[in-house]
N, CA, C and O atoms as CSV, one atom per row, in Angstrom:
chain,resi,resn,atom,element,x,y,z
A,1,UNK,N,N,-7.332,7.323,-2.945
A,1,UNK,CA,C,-6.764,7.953,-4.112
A,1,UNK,C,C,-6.002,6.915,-4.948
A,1,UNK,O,O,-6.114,6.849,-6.172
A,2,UNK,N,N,-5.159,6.047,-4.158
A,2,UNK,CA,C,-4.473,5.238,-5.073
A,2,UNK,C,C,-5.434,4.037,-5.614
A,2,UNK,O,O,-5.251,3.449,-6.680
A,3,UNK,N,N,-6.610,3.746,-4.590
A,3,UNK,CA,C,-7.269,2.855,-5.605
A,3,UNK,C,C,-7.896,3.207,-6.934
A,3,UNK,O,O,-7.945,2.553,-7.976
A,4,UNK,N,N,-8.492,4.743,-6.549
A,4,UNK,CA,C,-8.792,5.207,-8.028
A,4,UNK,C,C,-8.021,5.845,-8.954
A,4,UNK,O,O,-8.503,6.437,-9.920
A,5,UNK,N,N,-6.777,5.758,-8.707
A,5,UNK,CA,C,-6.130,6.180,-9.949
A,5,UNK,C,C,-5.279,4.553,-10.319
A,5,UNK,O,O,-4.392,4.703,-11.159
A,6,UNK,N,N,-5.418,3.308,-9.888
A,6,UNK,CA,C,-5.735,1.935,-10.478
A,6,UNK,C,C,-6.343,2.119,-11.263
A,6,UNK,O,O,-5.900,2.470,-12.356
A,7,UNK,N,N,-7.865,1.921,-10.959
A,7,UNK,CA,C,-8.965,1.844,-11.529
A,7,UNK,C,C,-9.157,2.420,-12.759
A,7,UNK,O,O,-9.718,1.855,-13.697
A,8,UNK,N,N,-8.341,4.429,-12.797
A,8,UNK,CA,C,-8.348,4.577,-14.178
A,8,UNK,C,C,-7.062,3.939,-15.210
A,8,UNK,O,O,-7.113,3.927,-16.440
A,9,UNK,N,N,-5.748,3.347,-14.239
A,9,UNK,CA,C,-5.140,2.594,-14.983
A,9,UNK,C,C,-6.026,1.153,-15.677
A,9,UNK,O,O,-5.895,0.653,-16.794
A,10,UNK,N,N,-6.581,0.909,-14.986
A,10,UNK,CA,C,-7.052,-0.614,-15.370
A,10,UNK,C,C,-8.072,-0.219,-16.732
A,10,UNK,O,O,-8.007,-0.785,-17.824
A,11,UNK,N,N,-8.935,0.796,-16.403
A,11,UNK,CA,C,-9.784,1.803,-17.397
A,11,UNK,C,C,-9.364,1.613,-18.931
A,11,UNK,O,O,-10.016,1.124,-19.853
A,12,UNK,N,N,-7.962,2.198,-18.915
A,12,UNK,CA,C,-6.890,2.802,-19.821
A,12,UNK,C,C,-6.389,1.365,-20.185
A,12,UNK,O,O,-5.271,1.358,-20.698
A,13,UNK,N,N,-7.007,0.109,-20.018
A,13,UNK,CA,C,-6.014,-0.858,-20.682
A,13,UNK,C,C,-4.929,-1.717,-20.283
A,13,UNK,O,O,-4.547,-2.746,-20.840
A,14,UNK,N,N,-4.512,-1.199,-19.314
A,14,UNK,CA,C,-3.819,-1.427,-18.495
A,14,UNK,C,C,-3.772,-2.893,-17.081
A,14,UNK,O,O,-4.835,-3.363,-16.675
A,15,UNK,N,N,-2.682,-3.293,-16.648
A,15,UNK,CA,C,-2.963,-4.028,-15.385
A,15,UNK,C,C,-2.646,-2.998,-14.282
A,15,UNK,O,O,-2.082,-1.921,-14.476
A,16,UNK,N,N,-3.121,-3.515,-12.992
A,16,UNK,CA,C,-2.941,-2.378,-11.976
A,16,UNK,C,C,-3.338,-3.163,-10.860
A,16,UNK,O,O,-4.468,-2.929,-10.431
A,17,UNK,N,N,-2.571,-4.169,-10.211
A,17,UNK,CA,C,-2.778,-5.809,-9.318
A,17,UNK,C,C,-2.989,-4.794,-7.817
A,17,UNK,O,O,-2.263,-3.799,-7.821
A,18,UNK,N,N,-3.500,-4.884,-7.112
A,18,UNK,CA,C,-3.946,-4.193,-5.431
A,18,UNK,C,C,-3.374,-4.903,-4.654
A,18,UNK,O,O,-3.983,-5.945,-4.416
A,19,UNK,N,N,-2.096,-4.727,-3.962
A,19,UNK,CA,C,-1.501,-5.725,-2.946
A,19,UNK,C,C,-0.896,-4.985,-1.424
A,19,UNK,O,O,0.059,-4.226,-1.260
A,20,UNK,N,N,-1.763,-5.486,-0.549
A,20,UNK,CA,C,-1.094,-4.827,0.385
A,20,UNK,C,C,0.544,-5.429,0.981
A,20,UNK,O,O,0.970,-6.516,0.591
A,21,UNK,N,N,1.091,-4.820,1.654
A,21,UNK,CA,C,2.744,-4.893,2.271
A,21,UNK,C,C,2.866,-6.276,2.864
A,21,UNK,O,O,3.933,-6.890,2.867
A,22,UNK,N,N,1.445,-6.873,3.498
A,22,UNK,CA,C,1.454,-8.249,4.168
A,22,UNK,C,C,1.475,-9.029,2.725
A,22,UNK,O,O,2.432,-9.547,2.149
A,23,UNK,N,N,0.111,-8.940,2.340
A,23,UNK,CA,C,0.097,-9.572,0.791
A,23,UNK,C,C,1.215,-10.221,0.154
A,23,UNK,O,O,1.585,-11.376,-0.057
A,24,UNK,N,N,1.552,-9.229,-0.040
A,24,UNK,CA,C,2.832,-9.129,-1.269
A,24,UNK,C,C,4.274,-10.079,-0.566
A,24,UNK,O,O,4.883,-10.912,-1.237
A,25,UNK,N,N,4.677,-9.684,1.115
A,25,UNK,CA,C,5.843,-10.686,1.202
A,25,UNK,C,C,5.299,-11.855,1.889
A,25,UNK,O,O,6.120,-12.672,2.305
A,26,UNK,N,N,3.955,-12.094,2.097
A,26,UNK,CA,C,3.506,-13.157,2.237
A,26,UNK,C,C,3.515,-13.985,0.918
A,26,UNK,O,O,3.659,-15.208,0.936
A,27,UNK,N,N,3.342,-13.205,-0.325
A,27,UNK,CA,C,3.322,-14.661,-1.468
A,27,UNK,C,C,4.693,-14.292,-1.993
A,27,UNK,O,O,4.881,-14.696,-3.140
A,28,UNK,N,N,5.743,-13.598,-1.422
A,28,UNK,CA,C,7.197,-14.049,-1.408
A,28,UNK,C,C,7.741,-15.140,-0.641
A,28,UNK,O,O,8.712,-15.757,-1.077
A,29,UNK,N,N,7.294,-15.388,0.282
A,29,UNK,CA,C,8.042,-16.264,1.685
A,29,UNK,C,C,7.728,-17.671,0.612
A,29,UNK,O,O,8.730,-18.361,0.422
A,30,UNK,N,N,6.694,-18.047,0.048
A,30,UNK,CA,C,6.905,-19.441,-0.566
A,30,UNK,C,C,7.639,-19.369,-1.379
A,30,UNK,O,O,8.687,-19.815,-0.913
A,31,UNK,N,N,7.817,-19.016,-2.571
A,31,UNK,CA,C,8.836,-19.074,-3.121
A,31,UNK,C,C,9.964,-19.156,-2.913
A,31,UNK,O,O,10.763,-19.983,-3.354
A,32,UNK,N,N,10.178,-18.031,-2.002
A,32,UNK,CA,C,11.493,-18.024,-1.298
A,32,UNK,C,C,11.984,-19.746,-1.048
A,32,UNK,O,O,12.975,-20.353,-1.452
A,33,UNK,N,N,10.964,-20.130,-0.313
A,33,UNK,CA,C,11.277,-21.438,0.447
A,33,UNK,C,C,11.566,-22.945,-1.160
A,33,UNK,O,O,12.407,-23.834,-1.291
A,34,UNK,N,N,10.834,-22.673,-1.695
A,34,UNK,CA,C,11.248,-23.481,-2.603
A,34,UNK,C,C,11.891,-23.177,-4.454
A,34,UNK,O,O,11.683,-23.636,-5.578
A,35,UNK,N,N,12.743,-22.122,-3.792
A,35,UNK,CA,C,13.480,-21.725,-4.362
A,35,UNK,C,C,13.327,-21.304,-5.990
A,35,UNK,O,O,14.077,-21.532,-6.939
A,36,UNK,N,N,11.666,-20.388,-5.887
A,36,UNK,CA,C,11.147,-20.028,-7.421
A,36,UNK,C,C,11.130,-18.661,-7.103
A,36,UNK,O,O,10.554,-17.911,-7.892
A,37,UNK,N,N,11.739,-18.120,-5.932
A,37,UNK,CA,C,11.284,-16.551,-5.488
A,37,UNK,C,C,11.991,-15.600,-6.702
A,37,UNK,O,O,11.532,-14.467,-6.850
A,38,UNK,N,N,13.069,-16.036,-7.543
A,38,UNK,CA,C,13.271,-14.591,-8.000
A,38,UNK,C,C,12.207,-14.852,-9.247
A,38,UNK,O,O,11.832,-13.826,-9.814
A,39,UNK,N,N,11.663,-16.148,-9.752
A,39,UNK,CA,C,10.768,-15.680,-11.006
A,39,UNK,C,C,9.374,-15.287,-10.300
A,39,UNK,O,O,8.450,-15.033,-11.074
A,40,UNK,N,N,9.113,-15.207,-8.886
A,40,UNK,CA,C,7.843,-14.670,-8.746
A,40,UNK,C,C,8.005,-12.709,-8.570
A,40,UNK,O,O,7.287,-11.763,-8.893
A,41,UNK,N,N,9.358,-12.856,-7.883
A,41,UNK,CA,C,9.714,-11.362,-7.736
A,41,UNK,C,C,9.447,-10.333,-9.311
A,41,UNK,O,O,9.045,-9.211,-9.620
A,42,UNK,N,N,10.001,-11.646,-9.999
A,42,UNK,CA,C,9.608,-10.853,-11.694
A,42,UNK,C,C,8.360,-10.820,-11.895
A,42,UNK,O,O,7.915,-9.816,-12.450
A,43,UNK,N,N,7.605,-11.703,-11.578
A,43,UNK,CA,C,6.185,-12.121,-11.719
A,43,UNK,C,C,5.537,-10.825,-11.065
A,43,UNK,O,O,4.539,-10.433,-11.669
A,44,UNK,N,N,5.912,-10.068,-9.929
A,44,UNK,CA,C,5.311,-8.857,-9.215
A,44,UNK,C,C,5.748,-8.137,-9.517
A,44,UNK,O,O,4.856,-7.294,-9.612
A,45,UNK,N,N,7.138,-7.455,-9.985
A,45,UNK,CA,C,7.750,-6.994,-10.735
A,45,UNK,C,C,7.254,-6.145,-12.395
A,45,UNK,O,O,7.638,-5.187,-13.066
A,46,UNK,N,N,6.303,-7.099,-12.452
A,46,UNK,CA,C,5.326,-6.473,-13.640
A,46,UNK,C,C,4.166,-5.801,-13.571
A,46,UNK,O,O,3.534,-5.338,-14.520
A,47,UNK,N,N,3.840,-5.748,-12.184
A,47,UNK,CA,C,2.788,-4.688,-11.568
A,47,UNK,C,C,3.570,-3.878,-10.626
A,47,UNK,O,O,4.759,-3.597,-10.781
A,48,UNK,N,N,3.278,-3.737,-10.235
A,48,UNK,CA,C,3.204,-3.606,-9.206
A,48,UNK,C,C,3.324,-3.010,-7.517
A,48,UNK,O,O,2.789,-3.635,-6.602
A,49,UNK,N,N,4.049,-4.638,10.397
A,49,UNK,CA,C,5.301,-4.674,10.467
A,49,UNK,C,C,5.873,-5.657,10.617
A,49,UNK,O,O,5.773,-6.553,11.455
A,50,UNK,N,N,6.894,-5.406,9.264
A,50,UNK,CA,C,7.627,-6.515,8.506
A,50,UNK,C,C,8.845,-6.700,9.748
A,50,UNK,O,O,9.247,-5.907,10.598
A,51,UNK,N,N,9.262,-8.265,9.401
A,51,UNK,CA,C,10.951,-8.784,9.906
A,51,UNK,C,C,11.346,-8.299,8.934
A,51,UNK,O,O,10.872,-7.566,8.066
A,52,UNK,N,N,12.884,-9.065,9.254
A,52,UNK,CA,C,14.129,-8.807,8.294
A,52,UNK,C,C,13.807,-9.149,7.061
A,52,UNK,O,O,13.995,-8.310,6.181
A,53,UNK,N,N,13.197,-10.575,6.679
A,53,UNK,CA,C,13.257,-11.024,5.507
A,53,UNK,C,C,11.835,-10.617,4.884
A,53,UNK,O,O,11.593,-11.150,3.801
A,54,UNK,N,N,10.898,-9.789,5.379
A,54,UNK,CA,C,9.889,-9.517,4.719
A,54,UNK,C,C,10.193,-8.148,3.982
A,54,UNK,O,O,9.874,-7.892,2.821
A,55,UNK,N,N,11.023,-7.120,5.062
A,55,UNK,CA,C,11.645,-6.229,4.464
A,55,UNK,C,C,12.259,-5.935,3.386
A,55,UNK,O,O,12.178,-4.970,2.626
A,56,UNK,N,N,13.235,-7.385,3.396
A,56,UNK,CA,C,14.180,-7.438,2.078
A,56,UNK,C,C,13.391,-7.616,0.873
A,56,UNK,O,O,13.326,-6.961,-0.168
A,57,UNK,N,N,12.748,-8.775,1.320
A,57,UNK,CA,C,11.440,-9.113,0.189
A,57,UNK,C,C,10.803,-7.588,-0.451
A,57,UNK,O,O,10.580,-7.432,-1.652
A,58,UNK,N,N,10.608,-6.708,0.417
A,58,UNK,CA,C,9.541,-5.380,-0.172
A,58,UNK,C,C,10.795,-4.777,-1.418
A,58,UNK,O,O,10.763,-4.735,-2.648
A,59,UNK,N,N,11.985,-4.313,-0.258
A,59,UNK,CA,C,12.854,-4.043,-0.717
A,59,UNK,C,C,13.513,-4.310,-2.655
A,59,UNK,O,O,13.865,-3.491,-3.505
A,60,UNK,N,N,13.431,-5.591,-2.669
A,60,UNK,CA,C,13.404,-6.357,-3.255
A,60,UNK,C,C,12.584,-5.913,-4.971
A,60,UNK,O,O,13.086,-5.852,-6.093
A,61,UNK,N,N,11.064,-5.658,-4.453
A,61,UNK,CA,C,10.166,-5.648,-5.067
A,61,UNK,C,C,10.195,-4.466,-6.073
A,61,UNK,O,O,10.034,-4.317,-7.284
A,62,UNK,N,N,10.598,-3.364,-4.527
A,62,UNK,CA,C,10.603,-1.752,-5.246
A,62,UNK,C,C,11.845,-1.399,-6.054
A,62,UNK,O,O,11.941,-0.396,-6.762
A,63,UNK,N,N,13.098,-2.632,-5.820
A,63,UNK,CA,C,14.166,-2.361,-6.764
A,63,UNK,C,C,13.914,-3.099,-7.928
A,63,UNK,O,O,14.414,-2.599,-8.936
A,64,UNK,N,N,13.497,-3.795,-8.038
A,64,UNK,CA,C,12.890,-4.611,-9.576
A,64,UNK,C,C,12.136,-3.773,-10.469
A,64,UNK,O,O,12.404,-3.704,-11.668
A,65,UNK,N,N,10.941,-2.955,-9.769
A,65,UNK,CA,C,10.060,-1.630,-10.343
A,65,UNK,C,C,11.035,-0.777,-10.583
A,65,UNK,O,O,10.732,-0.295,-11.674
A,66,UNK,N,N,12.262,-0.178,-10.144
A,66,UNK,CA,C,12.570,0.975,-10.043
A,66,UNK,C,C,12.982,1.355,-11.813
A,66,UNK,O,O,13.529,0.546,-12.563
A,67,UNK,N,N,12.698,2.307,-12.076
A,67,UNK,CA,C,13.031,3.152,-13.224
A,67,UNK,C,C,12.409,2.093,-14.717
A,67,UNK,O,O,12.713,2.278,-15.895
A,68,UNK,N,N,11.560,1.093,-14.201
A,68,UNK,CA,C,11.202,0.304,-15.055
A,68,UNK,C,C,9.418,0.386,-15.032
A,68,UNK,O,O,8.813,0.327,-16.103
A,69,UNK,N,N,8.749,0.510,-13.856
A,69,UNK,CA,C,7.076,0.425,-13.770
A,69,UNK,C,C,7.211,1.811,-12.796
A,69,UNK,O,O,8.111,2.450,-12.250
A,70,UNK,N,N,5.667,1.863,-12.941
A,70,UNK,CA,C,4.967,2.935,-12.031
A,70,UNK,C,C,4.492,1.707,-10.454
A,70,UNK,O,O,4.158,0.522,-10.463
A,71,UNK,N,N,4.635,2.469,-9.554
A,71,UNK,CA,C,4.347,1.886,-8.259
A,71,UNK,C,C,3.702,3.086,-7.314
A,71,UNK,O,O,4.005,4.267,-7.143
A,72,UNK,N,N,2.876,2.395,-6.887
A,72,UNK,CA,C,1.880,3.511,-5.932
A,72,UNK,C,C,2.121,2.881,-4.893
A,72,UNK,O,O,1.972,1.665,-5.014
A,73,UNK,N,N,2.591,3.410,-3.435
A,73,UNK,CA,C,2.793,2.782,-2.306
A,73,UNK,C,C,1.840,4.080,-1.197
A,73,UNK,O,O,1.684,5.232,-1.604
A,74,UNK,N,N,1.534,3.813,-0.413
A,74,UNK,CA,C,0.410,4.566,0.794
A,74,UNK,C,C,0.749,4.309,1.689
A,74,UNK,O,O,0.755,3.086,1.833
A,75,UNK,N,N,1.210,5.031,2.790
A,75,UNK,CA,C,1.285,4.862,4.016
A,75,UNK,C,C,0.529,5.948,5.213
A,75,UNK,O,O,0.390,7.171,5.176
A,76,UNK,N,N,0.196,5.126,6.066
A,76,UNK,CA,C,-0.370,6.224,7.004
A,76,UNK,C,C,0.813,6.692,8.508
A,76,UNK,O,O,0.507,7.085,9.634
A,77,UNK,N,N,2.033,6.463,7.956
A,77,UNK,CA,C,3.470,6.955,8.764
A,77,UNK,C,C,4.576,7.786,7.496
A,77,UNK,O,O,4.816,7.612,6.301
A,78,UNK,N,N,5.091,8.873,8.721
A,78,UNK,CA,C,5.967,9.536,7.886
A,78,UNK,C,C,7.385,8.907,7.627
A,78,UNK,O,O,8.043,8.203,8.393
A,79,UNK,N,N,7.671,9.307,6.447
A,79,UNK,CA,C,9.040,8.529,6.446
A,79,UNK,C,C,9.907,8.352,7.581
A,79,UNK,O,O,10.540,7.309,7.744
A,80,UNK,N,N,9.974,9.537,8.542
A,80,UNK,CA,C,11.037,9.599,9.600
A,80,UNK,C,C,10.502,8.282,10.217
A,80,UNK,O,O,11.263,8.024,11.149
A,81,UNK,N,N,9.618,7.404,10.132
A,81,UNK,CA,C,8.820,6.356,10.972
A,81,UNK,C,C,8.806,5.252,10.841
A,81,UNK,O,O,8.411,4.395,11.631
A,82,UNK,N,N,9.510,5.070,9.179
A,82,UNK,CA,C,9.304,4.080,8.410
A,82,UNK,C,C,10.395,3.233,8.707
A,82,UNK,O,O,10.247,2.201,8.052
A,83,UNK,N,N,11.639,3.182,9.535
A,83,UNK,CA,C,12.678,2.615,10.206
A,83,UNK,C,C,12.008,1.827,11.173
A,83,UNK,O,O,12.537,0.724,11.310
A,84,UNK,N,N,11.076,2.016,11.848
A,84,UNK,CA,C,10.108,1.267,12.887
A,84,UNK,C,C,9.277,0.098,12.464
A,84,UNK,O,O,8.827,-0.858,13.095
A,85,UNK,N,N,9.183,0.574,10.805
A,85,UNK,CA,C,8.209,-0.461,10.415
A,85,UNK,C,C,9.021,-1.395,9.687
A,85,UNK,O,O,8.464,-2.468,9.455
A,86,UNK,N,N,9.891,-1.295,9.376
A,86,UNK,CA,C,10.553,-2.103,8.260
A,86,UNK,C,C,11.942,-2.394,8.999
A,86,UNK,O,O,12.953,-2.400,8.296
A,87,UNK,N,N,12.076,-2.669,10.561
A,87,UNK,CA,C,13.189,-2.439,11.446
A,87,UNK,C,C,14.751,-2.609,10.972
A,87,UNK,O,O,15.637,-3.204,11.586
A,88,UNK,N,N,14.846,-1.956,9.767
A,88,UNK,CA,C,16.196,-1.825,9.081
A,88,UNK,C,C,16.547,-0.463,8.750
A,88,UNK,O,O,15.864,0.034,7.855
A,89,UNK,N,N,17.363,0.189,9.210
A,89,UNK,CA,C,17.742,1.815,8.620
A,89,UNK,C,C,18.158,1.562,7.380
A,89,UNK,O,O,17.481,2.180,6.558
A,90,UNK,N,N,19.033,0.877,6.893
A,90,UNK,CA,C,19.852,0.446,5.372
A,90,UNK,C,C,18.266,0.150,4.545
A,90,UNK,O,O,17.740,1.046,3.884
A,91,UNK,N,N,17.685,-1.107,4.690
A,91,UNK,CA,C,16.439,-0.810,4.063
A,91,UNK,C,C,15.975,0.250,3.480
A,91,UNK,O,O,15.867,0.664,2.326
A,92,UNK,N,N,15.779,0.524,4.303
A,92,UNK,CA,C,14.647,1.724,4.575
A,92,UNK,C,C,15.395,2.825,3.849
A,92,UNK,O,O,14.674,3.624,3.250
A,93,UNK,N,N,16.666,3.013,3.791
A,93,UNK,CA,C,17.239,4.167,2.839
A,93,UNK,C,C,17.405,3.898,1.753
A,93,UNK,O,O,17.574,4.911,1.073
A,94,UNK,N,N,17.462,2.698,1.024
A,94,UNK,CA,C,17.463,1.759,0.024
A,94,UNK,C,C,16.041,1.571,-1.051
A,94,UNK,O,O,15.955,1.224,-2.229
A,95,UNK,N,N,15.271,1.876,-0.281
A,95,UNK,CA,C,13.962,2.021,-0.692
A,95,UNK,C,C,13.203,3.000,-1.170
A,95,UNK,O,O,12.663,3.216,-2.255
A,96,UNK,N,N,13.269,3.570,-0.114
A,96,UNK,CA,C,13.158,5.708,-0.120
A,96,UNK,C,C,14.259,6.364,-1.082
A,96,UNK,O,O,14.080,7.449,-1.635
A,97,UNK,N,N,15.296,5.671,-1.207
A,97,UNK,CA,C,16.149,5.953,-2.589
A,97,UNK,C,C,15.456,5.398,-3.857
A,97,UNK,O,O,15.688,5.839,-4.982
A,98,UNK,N,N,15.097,4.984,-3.746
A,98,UNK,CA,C,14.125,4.254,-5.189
A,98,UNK,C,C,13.071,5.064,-5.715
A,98,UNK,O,O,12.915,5.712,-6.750
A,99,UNK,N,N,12.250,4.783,-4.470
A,99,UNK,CA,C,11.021,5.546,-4.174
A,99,UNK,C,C,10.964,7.079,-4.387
A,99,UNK,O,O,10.080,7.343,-5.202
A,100,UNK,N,N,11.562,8.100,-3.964
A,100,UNK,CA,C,11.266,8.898,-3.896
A,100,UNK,C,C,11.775,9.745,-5.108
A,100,UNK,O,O,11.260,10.824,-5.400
A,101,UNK,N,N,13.030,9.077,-5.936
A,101,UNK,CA,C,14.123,9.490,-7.123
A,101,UNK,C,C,12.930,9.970,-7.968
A,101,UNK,O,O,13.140,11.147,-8.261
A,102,UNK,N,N,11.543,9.458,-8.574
A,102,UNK,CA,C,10.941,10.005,-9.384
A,102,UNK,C,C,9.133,10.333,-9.070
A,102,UNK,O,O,8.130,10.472,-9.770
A,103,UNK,N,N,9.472,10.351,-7.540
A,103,UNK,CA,C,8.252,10.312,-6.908
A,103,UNK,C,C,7.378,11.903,-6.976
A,103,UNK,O,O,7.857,13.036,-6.918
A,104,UNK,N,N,6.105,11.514,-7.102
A,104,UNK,CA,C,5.017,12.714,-6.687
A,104,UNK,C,C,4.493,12.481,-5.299
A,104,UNK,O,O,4.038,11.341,-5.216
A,105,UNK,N,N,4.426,12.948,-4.529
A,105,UNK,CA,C,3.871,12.652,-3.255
A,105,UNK,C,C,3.056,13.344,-2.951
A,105,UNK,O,O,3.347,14.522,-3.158
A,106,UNK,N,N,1.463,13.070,-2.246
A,106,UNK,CA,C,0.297,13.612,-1.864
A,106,UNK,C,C,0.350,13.422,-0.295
A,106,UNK,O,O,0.166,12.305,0.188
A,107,UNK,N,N,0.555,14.321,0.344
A,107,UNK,CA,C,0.970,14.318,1.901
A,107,UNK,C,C,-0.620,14.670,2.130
A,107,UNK,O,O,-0.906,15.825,1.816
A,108,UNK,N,N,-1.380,14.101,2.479
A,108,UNK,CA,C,-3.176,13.978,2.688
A,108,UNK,C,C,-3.522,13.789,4.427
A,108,UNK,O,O,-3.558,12.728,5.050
A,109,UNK,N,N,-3.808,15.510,5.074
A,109,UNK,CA,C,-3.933,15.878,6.537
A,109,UNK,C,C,-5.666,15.733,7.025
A,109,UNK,O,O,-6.661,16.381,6.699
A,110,UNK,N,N,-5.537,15.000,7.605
A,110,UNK,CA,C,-7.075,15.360,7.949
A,110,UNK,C,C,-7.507,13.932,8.561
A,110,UNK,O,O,-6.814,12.926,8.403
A,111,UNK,N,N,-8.731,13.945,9.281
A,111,UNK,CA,C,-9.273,12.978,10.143
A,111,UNK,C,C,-9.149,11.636,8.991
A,111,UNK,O,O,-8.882,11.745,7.794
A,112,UNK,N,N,-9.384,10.569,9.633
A,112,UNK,CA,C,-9.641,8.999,8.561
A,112,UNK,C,C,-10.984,9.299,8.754
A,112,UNK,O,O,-11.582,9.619,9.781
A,113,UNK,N,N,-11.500,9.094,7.211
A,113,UNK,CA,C,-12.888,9.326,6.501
A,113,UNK,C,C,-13.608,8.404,7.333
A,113,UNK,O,O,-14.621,8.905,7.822
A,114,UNK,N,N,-13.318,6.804,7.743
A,114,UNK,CA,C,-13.746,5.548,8.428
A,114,UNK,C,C,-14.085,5.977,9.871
A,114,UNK,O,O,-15.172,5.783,10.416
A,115,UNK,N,N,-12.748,6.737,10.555
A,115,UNK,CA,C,-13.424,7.248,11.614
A,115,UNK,C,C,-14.190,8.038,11.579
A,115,UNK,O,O,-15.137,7.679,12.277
A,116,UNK,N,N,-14.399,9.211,11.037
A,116,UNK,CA,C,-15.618,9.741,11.152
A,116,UNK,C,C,-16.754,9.162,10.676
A,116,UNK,O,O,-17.753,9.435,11.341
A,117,UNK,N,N,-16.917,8.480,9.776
A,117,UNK,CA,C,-18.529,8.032,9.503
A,117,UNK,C,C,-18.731,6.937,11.147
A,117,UNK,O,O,-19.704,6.956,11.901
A,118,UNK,N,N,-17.727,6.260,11.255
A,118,UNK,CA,C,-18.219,5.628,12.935
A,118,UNK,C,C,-18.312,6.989,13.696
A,118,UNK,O,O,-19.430,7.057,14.208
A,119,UNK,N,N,-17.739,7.836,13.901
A,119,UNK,CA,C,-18.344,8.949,14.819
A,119,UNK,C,C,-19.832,9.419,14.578
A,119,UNK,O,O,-20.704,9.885,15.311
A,120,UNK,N,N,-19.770,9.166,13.522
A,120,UNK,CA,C,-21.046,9.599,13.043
A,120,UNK,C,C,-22.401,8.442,13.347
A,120,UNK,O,O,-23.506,8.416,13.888
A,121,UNK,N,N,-21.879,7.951,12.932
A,121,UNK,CA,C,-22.805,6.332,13.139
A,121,UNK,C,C,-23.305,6.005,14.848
A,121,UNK,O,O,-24.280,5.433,15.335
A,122,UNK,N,N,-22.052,6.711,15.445
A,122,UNK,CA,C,-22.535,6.615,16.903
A,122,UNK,C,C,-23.167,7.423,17.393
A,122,UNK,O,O,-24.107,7.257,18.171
A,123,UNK,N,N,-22.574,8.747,16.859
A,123,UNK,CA,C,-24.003,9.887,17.598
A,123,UNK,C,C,-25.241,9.677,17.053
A,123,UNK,O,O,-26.029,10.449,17.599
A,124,UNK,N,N,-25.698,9.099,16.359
A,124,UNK,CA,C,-26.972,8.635,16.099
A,124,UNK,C,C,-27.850,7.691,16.250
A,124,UNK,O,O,-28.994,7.453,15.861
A,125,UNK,N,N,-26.877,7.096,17.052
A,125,UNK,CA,C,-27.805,5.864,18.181
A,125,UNK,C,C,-27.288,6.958,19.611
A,125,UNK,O,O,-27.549,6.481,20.715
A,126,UNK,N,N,-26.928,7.677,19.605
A,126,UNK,CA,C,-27.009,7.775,21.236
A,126,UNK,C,C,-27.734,9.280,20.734
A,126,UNK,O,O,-27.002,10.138,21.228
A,127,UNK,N,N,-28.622,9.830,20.125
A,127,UNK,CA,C,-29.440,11.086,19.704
A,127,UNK,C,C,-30.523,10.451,20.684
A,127,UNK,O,O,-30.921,9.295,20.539
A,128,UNK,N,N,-31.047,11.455,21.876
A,128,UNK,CA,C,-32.468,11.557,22.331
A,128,UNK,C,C,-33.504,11.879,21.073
A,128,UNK,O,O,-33.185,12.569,20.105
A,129,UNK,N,N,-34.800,11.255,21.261
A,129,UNK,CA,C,-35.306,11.386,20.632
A,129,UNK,C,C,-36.412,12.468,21.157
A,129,UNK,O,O,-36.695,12.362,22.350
A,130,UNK,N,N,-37.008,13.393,20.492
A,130,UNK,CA,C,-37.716,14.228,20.668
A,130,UNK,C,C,-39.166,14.417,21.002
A,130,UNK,O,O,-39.628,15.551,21.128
């Protein structure tokens, strides 16, 4: 869902950059290190399980967006969970305060589409043939 409602951003004229959670504080950590991280933070800032400092880094990201860009974030854990992934409670409330202040949320129940086509893919090599 969130890739295709990119796609009709990008459609519409628009930029709409695809970065996953590794992605994104992975091309923070250089900067960080040579000390250009807050003009790249702006640089992502215009689109757009962790340690401590990858956390902060996300953290970081979604307070730069906040009340300024649209941000689509996906997870396949419920918030109550998201303390596990981002091993900071302060984070993590820091974020979900951002996040959720003007959020729509699509809570989406049901099998992963991926697993079933492999379920599928397998009962059909193991089908007797007739």
């Amino acid at each position: 869902m969130s890739i295709a409602l990119g796609y009709e951003v990008v459609k519409a004229g628009y930029k709409a950059p695809f970065l996953t959670t590794q992605e994104l504080t992975s091309q923070l950590y250089a900067p960080f290190a040579d000390a250009t991280f807050q003009r790249e933070l702006e640089r992502l800032g215009k689109y757009l399980s962790l340690d401590k400092t990858a956390s902060s880094h996300f953290f970081q990201v979604v307070n730069q967006a906040y009340e300024r860009q649209s941000v689509i974030i996906t997870s396949n854990r419920p918030f109550q969970e998201w303390s596990g992934v981002f091993h900071d409670a302060v984070i993590v409330t820091a974020i979900l305060d951002r996040v959720l202040h003007h959020a729509h949320i699509f809570n989406i129940k049901g099998d992963s589409y991926r697993l079933r086509e492999y379920m599928q893919a397998e009962e059909k090599k193991v089908m007797p043939l007739s």
